[in-house]
N, C-alpha and C positions, 0 to 999 in steps of 0.2 A: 508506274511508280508515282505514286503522290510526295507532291511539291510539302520541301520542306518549310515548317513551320517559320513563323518570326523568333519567338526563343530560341529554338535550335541555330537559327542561321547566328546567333547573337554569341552564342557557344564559343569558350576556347577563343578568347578574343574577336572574333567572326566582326560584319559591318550590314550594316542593311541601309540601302540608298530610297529618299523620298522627295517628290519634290511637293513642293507646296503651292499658293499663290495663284489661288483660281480668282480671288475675289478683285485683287490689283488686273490680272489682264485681264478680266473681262470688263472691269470699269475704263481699262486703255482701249476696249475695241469699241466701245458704247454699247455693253448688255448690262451694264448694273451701275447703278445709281452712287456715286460720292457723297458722303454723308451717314444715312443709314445702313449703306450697304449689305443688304439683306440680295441672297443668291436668289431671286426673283427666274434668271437666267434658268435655272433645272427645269421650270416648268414651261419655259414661254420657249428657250432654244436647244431641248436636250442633247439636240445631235452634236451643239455646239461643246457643249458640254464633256460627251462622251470624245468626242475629235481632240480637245487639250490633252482630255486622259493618256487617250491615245499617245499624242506627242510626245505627251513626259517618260512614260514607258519608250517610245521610240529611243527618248534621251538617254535612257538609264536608268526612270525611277522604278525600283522594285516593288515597292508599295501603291496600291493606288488609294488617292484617298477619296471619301464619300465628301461633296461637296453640300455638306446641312454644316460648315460656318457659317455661323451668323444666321443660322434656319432654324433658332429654336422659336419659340413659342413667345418668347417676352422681344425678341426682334419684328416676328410678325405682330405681333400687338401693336408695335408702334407706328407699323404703316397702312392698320386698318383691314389685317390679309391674315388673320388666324386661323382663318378658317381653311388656308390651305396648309397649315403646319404639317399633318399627317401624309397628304399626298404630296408635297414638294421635297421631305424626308427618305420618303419611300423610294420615289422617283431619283435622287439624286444616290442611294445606296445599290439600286436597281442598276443605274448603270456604269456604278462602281466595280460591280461584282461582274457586270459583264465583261468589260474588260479588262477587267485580273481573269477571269477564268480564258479568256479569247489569246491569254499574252503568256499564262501561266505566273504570273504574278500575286501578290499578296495585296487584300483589301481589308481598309481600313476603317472603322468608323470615327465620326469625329465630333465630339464636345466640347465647347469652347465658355469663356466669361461671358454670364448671363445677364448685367447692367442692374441684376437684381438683388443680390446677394450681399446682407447688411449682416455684420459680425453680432451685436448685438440685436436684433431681432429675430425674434422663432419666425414668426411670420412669413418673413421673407426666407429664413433658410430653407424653410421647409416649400417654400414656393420655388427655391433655388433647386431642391433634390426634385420635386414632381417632373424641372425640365430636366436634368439631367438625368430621371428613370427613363421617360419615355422615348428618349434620340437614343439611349441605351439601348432598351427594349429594340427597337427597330432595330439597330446594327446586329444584334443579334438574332431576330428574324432573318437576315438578310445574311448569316452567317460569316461576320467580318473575322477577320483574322486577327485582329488585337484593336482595341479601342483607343483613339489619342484623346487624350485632354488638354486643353493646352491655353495659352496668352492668358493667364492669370495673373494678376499684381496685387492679391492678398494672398496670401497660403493659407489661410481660411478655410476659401471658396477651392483652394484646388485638393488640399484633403477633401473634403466635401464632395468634390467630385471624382477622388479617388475610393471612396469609401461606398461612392455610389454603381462604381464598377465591379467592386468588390462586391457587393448587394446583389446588385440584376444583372450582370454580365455572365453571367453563367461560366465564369473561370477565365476570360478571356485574357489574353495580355493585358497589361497597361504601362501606357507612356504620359508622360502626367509633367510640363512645359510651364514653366513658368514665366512670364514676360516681361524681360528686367529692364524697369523704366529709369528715367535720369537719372534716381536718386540710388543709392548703394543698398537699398532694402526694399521688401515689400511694404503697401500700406499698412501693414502691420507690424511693421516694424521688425523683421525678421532679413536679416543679412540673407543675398540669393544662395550663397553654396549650404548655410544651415537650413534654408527652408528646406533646400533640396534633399540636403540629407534625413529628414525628416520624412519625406515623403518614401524615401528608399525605406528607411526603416518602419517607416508605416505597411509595407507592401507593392510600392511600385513598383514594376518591372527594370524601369527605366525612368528617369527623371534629366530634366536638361533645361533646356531656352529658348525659345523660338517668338519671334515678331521684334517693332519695335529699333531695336540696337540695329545696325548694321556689324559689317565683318570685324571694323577695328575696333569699335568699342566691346565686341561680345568675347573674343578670342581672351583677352584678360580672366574674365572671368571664367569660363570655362578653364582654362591653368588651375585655377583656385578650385573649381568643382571637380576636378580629375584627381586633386588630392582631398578632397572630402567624401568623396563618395566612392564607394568600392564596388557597386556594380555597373553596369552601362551608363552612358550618358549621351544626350541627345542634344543635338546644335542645327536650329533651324531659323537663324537673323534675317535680316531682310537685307538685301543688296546694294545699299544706299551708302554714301559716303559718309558714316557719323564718327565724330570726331570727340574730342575730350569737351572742347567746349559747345560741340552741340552731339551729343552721344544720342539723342536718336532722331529716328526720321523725323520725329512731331515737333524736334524741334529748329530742324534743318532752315537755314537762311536760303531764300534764291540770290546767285550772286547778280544776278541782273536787276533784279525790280528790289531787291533789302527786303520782301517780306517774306515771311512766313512760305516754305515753299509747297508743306504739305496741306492737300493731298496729290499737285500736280509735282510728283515727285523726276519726271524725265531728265530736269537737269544736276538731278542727284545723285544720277544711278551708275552703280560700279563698271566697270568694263569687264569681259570674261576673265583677261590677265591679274587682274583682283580678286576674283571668285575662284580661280586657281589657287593663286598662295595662299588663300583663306584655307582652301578643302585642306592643302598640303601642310597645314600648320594643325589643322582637325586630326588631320590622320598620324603627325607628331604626337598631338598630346593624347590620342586616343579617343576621340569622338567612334562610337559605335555606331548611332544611326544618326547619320547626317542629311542636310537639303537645305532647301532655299524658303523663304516666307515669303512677302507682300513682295511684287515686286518680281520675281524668279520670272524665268523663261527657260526655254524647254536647251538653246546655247548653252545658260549656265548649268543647268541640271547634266549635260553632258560634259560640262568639263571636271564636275564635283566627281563625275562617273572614273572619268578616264583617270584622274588621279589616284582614286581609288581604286584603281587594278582592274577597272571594267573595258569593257569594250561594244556600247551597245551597235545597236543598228544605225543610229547618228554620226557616229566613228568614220563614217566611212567617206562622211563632209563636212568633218575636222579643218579647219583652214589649212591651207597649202601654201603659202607666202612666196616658196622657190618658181610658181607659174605666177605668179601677178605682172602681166608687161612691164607695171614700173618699177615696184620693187624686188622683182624675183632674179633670181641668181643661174637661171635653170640655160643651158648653153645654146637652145633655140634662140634664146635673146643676147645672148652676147656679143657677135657682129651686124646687132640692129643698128646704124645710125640715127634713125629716127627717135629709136628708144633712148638711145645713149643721152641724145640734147634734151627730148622729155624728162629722162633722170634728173639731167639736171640742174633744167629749168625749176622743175618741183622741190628738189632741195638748195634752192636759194630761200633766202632773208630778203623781201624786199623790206 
């Protein structure tokens, strides 16, 4: 029997889990570069590549997605490496697809802001559709099961790149993400829940938010987008602690050194306990396809799962807290003395 589609799972209020955030762990393992960050990693460590996939899937994500963020054409350009636009696209869909198909999973292709895209210039729009034909084109070589678009902060550029799925995608889904940066609009000056609704009534399949915002500053809005928009909506923030007065990652303080703390974001990032009540405030308001951005791990991706009524293969080393010597409650420990004084020596104040 063939795996059901993305639409269909989306049906009759339905949920489809994804996780995201290849480009953050592999710059935390030292495969890709801060700064440019250009997925350099598909070419040089595929396996490495394909092994995350893996994981996330282990997690929970239902979706896998092809790792060409940030692999279009005007990224490569900048670091002198266009010339492997087509084969580090290819490759990075390639082993997309293998393991969706190895997991029975759905795969995704993925379009992202092209640094290129000037509202008033033909020029450049039209330099903006050639990259989002051709990352197109491939995903559907490669037979993706719906196209994401996504981290956009003009709605411009992300109609533009929904019109261009509608074009060459050969009917595919689409999910079409918008990237709500500090200010309450996009550069263009369009409030996020009516850009977004625009974009539904353009033809999106789905339309939502992902990068950028962490869990508390994005879940506001998202309320506002669940009553503006009437079909799916999509929530994929990044995991970071952002707050009213620094609502996203870029502009996160370190509380140690007072500066600027992105892009070494570690001493920012949420705990699983946080990406829990996040999923469980998503699945409140009605998030349909939800996940993690910049930042995700394959932990949180399994707790977004389990709230959501899954149960993957991760599940099953879930924390235990009632076995931990020190603080577990489990009757093997309860006439330790030794534990007893370690308890609670650990819960003093000195």
């Amino acid at each position: 029997m063939s795996k059901r589609g993305f639409l269909e799972r989306l049906e009759n209020g339905g949920d489809v889990l994804m996780a995201e955030g290849f480009v953050f762990e592999f710059e935390r393992r030292g495969y890709l570069r801060a700064g440019p960050f250009v997925p350099e990693v598909v070419l040089e460590y595929p396996h490495l590549v394909k092994s995350l996939s893996e994981e996330f899937v282990h997690a929970g994500s239902e979706v896998v997605l092809a790792f060409t963020y940030y692999g279009h054409r005007e990224k490569l350009r900048l670091i002198g490496k266009e010339h492997l636009l087509e084969k580090l696209n290819k490759e990075a869909l390639k082993i997309a697809k293998e393991v969706a198909d190895e997991s029975g999973t759905l795969m995704a292709g993925n379009i992202c802001n092209t640094t290129r895209y000037r509202k008033d210039s033909q020029e450049h729009i039209e330099q903006t559709e050639a990259i989002f034909k051709e990352q197109i084109e491939w995903a559907v070589e490669y037979d993706a099961d719906l196209i994401l678009a996504e981290t956009f902060v003009e709605l411009g550029e992300a109609k533009l790149a929904l019109e261009c799925i509608q074009k060459y995608g050969q009917g595919k889904p689409s999910v079409v993400n918008i990237n709500p940066i500090a200010a309450n609009k996009t550069l263009d000056g369009i409030p996020y829940a009516e850009a977004c609704r625009q974009l539904e009534k353009a033809g999106a399949d789905v339309v939502g938010y992902n990068c950028c915002r962490g869990p508390a500053t994005t879940i506001p809005l998202l309320r506002e987008l669940r009553k503006t928009c009437t079909g799916p909506i999509a929530a994929f923030p990044v995991p970071y602690r952002t707050c009213a007065e620094f609502p996203t990652m870029q502009s996160l303080i370190d509380p140690y050194t007072g500066k600027r703390a992105f892009p070494d974001l570690s001493s920012q990032l949420c705990g699983v306990a946080e990406v829990t009540d996040f999923a469980k405030e998503c699945k409140d308001i009605g998030v349909q396809f939800v996940g993690l951005c910049c930042g995700n791990t394959p932990a949180m991706t399994r707790a977004v799962a389990e709230v959501y009524g899954r149960r993957p293969p991760a599940s099953i080393f879930t924390p235990n807290m009632e076995k931990h010597f020190i603080f577990g409650k489990d009757k093997y420990f309860s006439d330790n003395f030794y534990l007893t004084q370690l308890r609670e020596g650990m819960s003093k104040t000195y």
